[in-house]
N, C-alpha and C positions, 0 to 999 in steps of 0.2 A: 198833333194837329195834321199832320202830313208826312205821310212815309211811302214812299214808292218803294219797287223792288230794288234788292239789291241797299237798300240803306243802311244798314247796319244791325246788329241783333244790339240788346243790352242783357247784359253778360255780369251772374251774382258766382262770386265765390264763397264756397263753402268753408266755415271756418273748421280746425282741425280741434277734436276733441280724442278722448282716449280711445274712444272707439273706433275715431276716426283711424288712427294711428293703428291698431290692431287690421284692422281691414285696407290700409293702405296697397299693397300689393295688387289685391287682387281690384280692387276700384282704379287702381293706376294701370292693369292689363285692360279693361275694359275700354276706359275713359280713350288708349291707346289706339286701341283695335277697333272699336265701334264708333260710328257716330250717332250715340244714343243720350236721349237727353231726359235723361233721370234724374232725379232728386237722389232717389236713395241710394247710388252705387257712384254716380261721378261728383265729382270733387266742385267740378262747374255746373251751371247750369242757365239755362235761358232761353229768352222769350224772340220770337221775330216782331215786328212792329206791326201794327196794322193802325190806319185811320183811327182816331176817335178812343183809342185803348188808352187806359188808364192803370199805369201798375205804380200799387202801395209799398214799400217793403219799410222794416226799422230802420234806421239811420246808424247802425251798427253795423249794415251788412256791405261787404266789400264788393263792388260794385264799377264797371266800366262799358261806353258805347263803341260798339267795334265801327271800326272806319267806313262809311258813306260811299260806296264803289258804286254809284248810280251812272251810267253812261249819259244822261241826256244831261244838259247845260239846266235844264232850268228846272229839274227835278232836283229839286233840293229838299232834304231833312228839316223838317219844323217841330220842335217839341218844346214841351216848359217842364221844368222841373221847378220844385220847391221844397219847403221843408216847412213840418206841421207839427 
């Protein structure tokens, strides 16, 4: 509903599968090195907030909002979640 700069991304973790596990190394030199926000090589992944955006995901996928660093006082995070 409300997201100024600086508010926090929301942040999916990738769960580990065998493949995952095979390619670990070199996903974990990248994810290191770069700040690139890929699906297919980093382990993380995520979204910045904007006004009015709406994100779906299953209710399986591990999942956290990074901390609200907004300088002004009354620019505050507003959002809803739920489960459907």
């Amino acid at each position: 509903m409300k997201a100024p700069s600086n508010s926090g991304r929301i942040v999916f973790n990738r769960s580990v599968t065998e493949y995952d596990r095979m390619n670990h190394i070199q996903r974990q030199y990248i994810q290191n090195h770069l700040e690139v926000n890929n699906p297919e090589t980093n382990n993380v992944h995520w979204f910045a907030p904007l006004e009015g955006m709406l994100v779906l995901f299953p209710s399986h996928v591990s999942h956290y909002v990074e901390q609200n660093t907004t300088e002004e006082e009354n620019d505050s995070r507003i959002s809803i979640s739920f489960n459907f």
